[in-house]
C-alpha positions in Angstrom: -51.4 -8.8 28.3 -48.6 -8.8 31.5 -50.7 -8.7 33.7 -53.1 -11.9 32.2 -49.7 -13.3 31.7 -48.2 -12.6 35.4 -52.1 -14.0 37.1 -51.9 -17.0 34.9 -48.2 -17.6 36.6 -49.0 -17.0 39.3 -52.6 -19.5 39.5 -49.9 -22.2 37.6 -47.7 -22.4 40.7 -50.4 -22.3 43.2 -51.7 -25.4 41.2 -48.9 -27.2 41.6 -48.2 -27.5 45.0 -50.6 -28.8 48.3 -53.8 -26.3 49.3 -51.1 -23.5 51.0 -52.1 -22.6 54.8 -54.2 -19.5 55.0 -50.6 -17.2 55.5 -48.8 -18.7 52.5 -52.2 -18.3 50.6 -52.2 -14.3 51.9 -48.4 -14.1 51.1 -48.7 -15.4 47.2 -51.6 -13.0 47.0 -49.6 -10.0 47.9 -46.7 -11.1 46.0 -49.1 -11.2 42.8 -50.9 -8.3 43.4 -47.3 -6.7 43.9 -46.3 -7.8 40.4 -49.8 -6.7 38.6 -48.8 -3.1 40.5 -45.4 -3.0 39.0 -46.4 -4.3 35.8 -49.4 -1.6 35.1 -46.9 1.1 36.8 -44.3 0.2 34.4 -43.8 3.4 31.6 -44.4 2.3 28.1 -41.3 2.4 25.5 -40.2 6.2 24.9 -41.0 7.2 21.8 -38.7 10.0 20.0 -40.7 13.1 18.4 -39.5 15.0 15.8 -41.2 18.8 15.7 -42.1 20.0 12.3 -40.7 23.0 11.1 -43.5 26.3 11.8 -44.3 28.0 9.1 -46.3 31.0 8.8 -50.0 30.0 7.9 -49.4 27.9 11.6 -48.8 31.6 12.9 -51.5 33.0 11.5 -53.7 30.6 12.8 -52.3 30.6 16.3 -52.1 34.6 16.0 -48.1 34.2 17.1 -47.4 37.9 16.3 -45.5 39.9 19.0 -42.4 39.3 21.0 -41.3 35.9 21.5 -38.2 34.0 21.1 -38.0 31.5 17.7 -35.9 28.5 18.3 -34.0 26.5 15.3 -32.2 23.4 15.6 -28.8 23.4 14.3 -28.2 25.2 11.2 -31.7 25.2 10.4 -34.0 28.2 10.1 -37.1 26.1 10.1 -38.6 27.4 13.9 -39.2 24.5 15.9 -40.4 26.5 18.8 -42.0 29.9 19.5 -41.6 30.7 23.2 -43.9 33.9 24.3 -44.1 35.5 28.1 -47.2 33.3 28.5 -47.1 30.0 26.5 -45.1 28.2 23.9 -45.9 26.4 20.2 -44.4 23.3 18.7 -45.6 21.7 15.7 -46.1 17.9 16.6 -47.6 15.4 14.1 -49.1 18.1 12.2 -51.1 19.9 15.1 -49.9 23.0 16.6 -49.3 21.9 20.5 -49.9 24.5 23.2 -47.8 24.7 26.1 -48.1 27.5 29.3 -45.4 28.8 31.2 -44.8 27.5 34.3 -45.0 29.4 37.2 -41.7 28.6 38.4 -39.9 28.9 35.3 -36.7 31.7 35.2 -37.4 34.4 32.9 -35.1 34.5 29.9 -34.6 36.6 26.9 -37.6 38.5 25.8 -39.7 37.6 28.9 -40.3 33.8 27.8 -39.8 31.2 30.1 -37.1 28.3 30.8 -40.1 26.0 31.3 -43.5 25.2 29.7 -45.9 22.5 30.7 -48.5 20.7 28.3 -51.2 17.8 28.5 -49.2 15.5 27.1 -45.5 16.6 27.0 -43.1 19.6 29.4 -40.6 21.6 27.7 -37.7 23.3 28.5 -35.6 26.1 27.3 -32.2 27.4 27.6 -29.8 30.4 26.2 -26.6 30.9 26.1 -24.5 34.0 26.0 -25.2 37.5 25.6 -26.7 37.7 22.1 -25.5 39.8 19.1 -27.6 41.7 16.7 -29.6 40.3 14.2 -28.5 41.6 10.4 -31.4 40.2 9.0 -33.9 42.1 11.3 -33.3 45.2 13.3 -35.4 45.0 16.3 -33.7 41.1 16.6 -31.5 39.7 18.9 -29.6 35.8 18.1 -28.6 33.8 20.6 -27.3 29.8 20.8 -30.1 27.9 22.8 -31.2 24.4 23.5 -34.8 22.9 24.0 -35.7 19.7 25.7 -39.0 18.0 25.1 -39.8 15.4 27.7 -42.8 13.2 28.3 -45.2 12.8 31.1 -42.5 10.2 32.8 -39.9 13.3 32.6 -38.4 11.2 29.9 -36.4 13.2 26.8 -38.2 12.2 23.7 -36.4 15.2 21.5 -33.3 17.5 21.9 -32.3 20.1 20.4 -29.7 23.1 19.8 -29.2 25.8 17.3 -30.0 29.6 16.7 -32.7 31.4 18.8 -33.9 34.5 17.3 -35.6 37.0 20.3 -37.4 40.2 18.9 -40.9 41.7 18.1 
């Protein structure tokens, strides 16, 4: 649609003035193709995602047994994210998304990863502090964490921080 919208412009102005030598003809055809460039360049609007809670028939069907780090926004305990050493789950419109570590990523708690790349979406990790002892679960550490979603553009689409539960 911007770009039918930026040739019509542009074929409206050339209309209106005198046949343009063969230089100002090659200039307005750069400056066009220039604006079709930018315009299919251009990102589309960002939209926000909001993960779905993952709940335990999801793990069964991803087989997400075994040490990994859980993360919960705020004062939530619905997981959001289960990081592992070698990938990472969110729950995205109802589908279980797959992301894998990246190779550059720094190791955190329980051998997961600050970083995990996807087909459509990156995500990143973070925790804080030193961790205290789980009461709920003795082979369980808690920490305070954040995670960052972003989209292909590197663009945040969701943030957020809470409890992140590490253990087997």
């Amino acid at each position: 649609m911007r770009i039918a919208l930026l040739i019509g412009l542009a074929l409206a102005v050339a209309g209106c003035s005198d046949e343009p030598s063969p230089e100002e003809q090659a200039a307005e055809d750069k400056e066009v193709v220039e604006m079709v460039r930018a315009a299919n360049e251009a990102p589309p609007p960002i939209e926000e995602v909001i993960p779905e809670a993952i709940l335990y028939p999801d793990i069964e069907k991803e087989d997400l047994f075994g040490s990994s780090c859980a993360y919960a926004p705020g004062t939530s305990m619905g997981t959001r994210v289960i990081a592992r050493e070698a990938d990472a789950y969110m729950k995205i419109d109802g589908e279980m998304v797959r992301f894998a570590v990246d190779p550059g990523a720094r190791q955190l708690a329980n051998r997961t990863g600050s970083l995990y790349n996807g087909r459509q979406f990156s995500l990143r990790l973070e925790i804080d502090g030193e961790g205290r002892d789980d009461p709920n679960a003795s082979e369980s550490t808690l920490y305070e964490g954040t995670i960052w979603l972003r989209d292909r553009w590197d663009r945040d689409v969701y943030t957020g921080s809470g409890t992140v539960s590490c253990g087997v």
